[in-house]
Each structure stands twice: as structure tokens, then as C-alpha cells.
HTML snippet that shows the backbone in 3Dmol.js (N, CA, C, O; Angstrom):
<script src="https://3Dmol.org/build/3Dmol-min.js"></script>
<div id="view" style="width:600px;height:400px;position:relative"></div>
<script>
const pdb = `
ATOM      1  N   UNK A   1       0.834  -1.192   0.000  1.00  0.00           N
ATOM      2  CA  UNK A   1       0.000   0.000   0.000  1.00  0.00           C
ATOM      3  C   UNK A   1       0.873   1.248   0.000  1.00  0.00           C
ATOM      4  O   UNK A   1       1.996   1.362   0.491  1.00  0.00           O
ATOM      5  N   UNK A   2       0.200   2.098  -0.597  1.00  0.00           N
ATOM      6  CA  UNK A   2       0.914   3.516  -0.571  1.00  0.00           C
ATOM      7  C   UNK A   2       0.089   4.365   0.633  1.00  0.00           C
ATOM      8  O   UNK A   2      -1.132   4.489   0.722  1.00  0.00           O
ATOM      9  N   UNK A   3       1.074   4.888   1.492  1.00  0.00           N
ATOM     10  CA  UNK A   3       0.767   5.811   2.603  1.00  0.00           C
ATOM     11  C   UNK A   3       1.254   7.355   2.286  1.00  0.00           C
ATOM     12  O   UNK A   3       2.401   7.709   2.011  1.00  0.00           O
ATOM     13  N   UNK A   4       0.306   8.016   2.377  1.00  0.00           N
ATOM     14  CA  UNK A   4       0.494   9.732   1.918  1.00  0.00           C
ATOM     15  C   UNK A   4       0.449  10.437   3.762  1.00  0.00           C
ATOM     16  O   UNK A   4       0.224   9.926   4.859  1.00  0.00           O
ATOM     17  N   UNK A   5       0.751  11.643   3.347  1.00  0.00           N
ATOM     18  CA  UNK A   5       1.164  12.724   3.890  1.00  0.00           C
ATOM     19  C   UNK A   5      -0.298  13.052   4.339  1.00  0.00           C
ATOM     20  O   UNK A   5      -1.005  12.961   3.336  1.00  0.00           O
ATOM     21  N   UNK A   6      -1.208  13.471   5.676  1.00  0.00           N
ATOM     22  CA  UNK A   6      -2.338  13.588   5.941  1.00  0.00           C
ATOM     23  C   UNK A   6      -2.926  12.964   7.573  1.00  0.00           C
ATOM     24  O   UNK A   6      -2.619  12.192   8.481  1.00  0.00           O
ATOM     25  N   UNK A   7      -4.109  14.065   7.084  1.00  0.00           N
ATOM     26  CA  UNK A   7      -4.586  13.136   8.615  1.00  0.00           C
ATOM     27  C   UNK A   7      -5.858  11.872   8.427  1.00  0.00           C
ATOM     28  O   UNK A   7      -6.776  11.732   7.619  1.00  0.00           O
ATOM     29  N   UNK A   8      -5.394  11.105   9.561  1.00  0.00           N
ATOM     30  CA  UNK A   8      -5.812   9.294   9.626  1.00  0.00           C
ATOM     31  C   UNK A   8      -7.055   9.311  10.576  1.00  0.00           C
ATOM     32  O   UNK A   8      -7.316  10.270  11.303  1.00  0.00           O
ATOM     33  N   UNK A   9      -7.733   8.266  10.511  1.00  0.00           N
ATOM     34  CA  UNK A   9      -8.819   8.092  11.953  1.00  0.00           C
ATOM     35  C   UNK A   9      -8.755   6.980  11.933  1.00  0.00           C
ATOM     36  O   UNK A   9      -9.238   6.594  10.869  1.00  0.00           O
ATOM     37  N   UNK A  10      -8.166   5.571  12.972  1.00  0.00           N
ATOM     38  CA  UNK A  10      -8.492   4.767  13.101  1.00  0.00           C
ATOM     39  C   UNK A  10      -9.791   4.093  14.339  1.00  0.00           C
ATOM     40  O   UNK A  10      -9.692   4.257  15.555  1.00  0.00           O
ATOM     41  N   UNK A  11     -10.650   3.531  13.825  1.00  0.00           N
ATOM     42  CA  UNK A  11     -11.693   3.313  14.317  1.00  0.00           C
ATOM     43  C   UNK A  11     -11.228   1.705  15.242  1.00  0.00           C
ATOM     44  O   UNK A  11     -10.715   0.748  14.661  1.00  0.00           O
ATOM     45  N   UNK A  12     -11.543   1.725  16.711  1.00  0.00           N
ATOM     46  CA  UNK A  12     -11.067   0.671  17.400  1.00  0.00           C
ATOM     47  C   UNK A  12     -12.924  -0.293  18.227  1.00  0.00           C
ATOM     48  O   UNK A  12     -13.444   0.224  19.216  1.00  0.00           O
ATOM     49  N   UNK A  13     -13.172  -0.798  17.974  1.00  0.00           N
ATOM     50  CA  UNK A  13     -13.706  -1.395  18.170  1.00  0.00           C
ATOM     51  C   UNK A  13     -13.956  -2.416  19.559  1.00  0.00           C
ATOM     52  O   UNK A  13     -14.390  -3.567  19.599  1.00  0.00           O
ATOM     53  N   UNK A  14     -13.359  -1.224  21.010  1.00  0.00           N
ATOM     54  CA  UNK A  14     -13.061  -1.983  22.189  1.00  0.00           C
ATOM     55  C   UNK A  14     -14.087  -2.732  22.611  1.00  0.00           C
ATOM     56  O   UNK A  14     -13.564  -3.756  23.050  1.00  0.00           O
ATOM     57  N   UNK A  15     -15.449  -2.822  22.751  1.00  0.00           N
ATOM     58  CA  UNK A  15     -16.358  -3.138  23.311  1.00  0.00           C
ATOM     59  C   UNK A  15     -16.617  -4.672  22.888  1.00  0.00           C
ATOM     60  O   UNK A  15     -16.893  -5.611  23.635  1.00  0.00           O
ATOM     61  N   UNK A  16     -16.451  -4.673  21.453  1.00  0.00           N
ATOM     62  CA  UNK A  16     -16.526  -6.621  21.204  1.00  0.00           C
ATOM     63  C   UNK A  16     -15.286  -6.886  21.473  1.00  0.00           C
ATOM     64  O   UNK A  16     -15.038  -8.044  21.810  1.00  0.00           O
ATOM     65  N   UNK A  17     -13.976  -5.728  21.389  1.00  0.00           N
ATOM     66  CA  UNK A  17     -12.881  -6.635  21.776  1.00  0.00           C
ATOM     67  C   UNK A  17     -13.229  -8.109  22.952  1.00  0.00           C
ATOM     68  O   UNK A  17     -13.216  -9.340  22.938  1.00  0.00           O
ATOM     69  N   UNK A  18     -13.618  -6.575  24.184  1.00  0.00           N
ATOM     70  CA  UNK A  18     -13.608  -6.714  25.659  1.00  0.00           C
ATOM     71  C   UNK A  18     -14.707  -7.985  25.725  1.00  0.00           C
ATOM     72  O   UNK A  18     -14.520  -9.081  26.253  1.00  0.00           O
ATOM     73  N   UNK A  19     -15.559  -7.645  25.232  1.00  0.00           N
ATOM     74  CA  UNK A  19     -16.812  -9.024  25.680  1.00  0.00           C
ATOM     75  C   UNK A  19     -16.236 -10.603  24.908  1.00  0.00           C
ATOM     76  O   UNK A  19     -16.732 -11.695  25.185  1.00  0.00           O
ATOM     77  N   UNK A  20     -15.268 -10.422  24.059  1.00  0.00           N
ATOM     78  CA  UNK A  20     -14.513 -11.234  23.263  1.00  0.00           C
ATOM     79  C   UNK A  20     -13.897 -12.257  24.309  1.00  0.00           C
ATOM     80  O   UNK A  20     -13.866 -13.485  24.392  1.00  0.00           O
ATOM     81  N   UNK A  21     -13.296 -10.926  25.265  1.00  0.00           N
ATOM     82  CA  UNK A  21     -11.735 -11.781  25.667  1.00  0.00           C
ATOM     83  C   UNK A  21     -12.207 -12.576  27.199  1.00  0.00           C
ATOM     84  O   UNK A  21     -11.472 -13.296  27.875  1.00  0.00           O
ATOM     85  N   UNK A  22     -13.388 -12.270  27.447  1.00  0.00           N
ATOM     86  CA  UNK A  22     -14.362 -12.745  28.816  1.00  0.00           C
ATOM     87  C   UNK A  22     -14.566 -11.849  29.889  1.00  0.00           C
ATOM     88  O   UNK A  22     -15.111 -12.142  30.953  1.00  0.00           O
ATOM     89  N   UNK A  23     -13.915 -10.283  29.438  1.00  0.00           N
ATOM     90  CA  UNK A  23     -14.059  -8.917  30.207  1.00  0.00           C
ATOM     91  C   UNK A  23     -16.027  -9.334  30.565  1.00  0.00           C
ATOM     92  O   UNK A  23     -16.961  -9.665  29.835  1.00  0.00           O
ATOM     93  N   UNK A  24     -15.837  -9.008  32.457  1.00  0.00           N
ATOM     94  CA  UNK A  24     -17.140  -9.072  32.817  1.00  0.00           C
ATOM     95  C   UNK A  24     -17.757  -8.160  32.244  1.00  0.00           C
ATOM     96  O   UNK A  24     -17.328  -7.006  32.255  1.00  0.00           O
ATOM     97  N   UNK A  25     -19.035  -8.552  31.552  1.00  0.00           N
ATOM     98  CA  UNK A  25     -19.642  -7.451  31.278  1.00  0.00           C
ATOM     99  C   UNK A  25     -20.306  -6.368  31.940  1.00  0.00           C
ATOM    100  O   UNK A  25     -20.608  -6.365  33.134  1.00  0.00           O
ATOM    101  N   UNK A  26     -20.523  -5.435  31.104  1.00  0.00           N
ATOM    102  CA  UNK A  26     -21.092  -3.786  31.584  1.00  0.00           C
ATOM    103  C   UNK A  26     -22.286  -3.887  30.704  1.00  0.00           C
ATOM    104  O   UNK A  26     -22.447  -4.881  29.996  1.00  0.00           O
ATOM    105  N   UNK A  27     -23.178  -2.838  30.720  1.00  0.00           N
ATOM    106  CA  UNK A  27     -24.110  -1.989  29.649  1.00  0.00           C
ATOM    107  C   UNK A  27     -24.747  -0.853  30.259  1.00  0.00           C
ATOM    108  O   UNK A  27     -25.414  -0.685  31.280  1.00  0.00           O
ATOM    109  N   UNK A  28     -24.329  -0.112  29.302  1.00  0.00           N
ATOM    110  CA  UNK A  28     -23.134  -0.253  28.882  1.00  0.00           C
ATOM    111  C   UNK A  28     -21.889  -0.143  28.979  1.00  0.00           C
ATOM    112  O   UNK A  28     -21.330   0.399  29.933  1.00  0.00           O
ATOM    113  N   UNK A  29     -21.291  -0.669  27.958  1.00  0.00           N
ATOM    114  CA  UNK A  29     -19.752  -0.490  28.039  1.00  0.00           C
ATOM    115  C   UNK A  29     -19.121   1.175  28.478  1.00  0.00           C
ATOM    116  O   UNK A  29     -19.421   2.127  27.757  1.00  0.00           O
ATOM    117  N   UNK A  30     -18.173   1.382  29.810  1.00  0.00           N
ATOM    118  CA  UNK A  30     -17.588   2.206  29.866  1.00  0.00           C
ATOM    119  C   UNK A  30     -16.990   2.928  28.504  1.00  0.00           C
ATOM    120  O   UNK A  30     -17.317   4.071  28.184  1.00  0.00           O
ATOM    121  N   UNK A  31     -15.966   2.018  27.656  1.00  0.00           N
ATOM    122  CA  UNK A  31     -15.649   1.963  26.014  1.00  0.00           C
ATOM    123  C   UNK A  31     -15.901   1.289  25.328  1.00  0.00           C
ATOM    124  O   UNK A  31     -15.514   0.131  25.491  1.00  0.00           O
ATOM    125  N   UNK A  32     -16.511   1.558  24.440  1.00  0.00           N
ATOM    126  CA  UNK A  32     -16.809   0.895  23.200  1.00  0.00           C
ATOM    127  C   UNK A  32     -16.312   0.768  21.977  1.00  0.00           C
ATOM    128  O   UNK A  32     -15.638  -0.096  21.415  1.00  0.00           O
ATOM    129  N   UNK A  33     -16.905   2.092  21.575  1.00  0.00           N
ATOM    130  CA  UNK A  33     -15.720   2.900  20.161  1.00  0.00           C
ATOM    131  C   UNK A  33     -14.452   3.435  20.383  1.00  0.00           C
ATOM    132  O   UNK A  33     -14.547   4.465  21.050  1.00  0.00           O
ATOM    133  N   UNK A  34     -13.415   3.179  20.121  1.00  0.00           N
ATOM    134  CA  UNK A  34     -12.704   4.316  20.122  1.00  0.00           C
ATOM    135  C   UNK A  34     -11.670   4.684  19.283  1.00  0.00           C
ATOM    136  O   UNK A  34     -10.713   4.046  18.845  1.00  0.00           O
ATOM    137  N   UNK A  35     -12.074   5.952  19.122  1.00  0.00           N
ATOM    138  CA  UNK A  35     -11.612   6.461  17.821  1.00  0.00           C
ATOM    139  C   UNK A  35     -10.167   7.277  18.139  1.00  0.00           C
ATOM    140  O   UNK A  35     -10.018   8.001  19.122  1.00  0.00           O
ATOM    141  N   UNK A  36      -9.164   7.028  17.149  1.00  0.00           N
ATOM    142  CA  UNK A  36      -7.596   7.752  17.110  1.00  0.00           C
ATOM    143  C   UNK A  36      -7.642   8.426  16.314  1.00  0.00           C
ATOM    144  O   UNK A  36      -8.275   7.988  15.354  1.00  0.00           O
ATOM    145  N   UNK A  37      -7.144   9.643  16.173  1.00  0.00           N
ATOM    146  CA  UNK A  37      -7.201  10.565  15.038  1.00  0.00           C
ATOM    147  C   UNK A  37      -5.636  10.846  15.358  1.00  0.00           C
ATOM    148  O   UNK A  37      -5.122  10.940  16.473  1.00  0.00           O
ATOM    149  N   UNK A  38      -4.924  10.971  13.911  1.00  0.00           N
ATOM    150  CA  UNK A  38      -3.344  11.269  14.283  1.00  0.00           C
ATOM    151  C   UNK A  38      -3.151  11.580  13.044  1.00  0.00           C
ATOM    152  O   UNK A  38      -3.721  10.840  12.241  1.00  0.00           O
ATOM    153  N   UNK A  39      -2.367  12.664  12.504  1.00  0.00           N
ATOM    154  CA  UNK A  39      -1.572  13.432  11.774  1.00  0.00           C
ATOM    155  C   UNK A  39       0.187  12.397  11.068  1.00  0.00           C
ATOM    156  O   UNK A  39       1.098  11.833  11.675  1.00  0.00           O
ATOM    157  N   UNK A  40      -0.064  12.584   9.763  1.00  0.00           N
ATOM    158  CA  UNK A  40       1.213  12.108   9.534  1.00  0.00           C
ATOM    159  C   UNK A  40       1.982  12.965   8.233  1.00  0.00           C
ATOM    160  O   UNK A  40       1.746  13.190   7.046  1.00  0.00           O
ATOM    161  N   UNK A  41       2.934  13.254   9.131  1.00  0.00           N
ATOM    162  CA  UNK A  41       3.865  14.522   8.575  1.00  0.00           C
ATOM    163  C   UNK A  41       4.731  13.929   7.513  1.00  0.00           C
ATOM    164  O   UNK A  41       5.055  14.773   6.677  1.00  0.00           O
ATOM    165  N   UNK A  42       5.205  12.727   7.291  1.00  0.00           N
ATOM    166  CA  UNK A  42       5.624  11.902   5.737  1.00  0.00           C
ATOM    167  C   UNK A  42       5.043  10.602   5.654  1.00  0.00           C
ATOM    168  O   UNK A  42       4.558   9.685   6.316  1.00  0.00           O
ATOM    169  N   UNK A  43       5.367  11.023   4.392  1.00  0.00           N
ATOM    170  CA  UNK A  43       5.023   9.250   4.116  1.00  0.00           C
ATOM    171  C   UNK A  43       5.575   8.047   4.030  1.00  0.00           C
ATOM    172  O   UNK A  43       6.396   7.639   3.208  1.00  0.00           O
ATOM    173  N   UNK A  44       4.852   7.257   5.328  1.00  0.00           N
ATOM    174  CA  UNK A  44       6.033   6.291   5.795  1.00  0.00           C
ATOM    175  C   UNK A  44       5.136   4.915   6.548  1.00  0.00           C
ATOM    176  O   UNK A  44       3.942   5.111   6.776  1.00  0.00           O
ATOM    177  N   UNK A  45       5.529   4.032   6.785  1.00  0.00           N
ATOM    178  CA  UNK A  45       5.031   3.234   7.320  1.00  0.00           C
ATOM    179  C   UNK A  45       4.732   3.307   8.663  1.00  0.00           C
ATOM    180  O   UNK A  45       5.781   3.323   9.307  1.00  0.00           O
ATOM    181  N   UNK A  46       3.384   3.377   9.629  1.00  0.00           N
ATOM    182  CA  UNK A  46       3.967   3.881  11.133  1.00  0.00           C
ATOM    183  C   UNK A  46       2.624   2.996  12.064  1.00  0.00           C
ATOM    184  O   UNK A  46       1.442   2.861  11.747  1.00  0.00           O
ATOM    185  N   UNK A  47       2.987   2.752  12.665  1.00  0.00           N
ATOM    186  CA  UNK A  47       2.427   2.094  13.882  1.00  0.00           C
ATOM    187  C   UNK A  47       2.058   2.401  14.842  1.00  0.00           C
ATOM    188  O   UNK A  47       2.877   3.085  15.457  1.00  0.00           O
ATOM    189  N   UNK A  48       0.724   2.149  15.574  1.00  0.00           N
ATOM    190  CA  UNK A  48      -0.085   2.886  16.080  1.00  0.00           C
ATOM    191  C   UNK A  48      -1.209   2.125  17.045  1.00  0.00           C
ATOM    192  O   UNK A  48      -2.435   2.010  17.057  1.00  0.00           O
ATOM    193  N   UNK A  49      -0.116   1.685  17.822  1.00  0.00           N
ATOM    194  CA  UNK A  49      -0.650   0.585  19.237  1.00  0.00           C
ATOM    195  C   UNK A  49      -1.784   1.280  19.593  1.00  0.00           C
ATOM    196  O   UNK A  49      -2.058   2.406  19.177  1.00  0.00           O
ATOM    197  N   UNK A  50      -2.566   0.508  20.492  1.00  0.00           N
ATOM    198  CA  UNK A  50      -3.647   0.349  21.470  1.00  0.00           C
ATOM    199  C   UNK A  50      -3.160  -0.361  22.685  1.00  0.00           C
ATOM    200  O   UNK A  50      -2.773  -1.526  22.782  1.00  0.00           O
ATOM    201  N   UNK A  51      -3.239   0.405  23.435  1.00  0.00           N
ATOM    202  CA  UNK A  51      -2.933  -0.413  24.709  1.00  0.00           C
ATOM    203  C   UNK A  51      -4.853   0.011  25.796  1.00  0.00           C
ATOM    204  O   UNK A  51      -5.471   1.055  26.003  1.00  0.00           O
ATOM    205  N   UNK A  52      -5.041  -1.117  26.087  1.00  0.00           N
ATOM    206  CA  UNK A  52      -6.103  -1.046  26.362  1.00  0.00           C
ATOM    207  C   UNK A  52      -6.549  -1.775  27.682  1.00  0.00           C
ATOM    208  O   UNK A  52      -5.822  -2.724  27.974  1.00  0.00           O
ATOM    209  N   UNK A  53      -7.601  -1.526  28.546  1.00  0.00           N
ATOM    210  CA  UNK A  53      -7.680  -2.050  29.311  1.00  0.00           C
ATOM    211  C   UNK A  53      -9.884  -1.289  29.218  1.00  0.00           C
ATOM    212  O   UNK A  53     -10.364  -0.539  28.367  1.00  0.00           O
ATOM    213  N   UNK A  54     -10.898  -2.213  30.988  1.00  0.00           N
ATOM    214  CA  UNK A  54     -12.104  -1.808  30.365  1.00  0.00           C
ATOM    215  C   UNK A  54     -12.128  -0.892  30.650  1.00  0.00           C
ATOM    216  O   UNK A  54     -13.021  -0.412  29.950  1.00  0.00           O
ATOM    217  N   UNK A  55     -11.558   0.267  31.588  1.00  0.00           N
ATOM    218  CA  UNK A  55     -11.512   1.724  31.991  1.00  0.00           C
ATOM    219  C   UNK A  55     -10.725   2.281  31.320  1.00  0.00           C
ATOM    220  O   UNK A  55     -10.227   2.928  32.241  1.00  0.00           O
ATOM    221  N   UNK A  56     -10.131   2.612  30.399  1.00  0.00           N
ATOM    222  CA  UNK A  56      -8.867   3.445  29.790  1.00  0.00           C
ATOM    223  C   UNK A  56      -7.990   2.785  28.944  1.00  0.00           C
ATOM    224  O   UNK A  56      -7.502   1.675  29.155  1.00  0.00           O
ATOM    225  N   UNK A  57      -7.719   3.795  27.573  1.00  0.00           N
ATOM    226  CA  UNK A  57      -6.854   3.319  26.716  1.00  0.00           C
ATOM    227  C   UNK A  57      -5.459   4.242  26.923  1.00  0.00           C
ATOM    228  O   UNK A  57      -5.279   5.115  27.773  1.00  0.00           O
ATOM    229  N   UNK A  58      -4.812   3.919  26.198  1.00  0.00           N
ATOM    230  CA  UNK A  58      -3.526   5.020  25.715  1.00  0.00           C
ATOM    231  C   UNK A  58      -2.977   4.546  24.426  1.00  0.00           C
ATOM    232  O   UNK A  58      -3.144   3.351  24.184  1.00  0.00           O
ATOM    233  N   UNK A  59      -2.319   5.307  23.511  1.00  0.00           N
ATOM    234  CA  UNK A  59      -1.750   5.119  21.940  1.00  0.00           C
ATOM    235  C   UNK A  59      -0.438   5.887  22.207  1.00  0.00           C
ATOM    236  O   UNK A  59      -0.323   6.531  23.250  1.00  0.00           O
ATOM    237  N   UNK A  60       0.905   5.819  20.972  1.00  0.00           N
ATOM    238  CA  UNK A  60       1.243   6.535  20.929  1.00  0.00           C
ATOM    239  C   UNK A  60       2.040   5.917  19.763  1.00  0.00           C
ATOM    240  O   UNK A  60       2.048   4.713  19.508  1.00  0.00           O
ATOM    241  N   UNK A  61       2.857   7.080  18.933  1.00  0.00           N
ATOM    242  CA  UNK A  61       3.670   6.358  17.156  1.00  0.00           C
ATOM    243  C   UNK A  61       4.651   5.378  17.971  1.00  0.00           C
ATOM    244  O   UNK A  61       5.474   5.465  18.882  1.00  0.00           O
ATOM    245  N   UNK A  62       4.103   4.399  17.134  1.00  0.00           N
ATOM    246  CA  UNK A  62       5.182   3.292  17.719  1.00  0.00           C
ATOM    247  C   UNK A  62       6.001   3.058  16.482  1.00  0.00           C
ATOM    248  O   UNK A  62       5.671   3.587  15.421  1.00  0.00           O
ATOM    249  N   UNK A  63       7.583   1.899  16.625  1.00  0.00           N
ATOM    250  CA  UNK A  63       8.639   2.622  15.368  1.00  0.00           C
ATOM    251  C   UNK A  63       8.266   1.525  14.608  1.00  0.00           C
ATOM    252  O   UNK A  63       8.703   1.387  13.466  1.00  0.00           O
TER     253      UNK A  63
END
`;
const viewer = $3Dmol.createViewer("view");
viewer.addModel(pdb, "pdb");
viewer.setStyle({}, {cartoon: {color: "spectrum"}});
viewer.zoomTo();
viewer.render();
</script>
């Protein structure tokens, strides 16, 4: 694939993750959707973890 210069939204899908992995359930879910929006200044291949848990995520450019 070709990756351009621009801004991204990746759409994360925590809520079936979580009911997936045997996370007790909620309803609703504290997270469900969650959406990353991130800027990319060249064009390059770049990586873009989820670290996740059912109260709180965090991301950041991974190499």
C-alpha cells in the first residue's frame, strides 16, 4: 500500500474486543468505540498501538 502525507482516523472497536476476551460485562460499556485521530507529517510506514484495558486506553507512534 501507498501511505500519503495527511490526517488518519483509526476506528477501534473496544467493546466486542472486551466481551470477546471474557471482560465481565457492563451496559453499557464504559468503552466501546474508540476512535484515534493522528496526523502524519511523511510518508512512511507507522504504527499505532492500542494499549487497552475496560476503563482506559492510551496510543502513541510506535517505530
Amino acid at each position: 500500500e501507498e501511505f500519503a502525507v495527511g490526517c488518519y482516523e483509526l476506528v477501534f472497536h473496544a467493546g466486542d474486543y472486551l466481551d470477546a476476551s471474557g471482560t465481565p460485562p457492563e451496559d453499557p460499556r464504559f468503552l466501546n468505540i474508540v476512535p484515534i485521530r493522528f496526523g502524519m507529517s511523511e510518508a512512511a510506514h507507522y504504527h499505532v498501538p492500542l494499549l487497552l484495558s475496560p476503563f482506559g486506553y492510551s496510543t502513541y507512534r510506535g517505530s
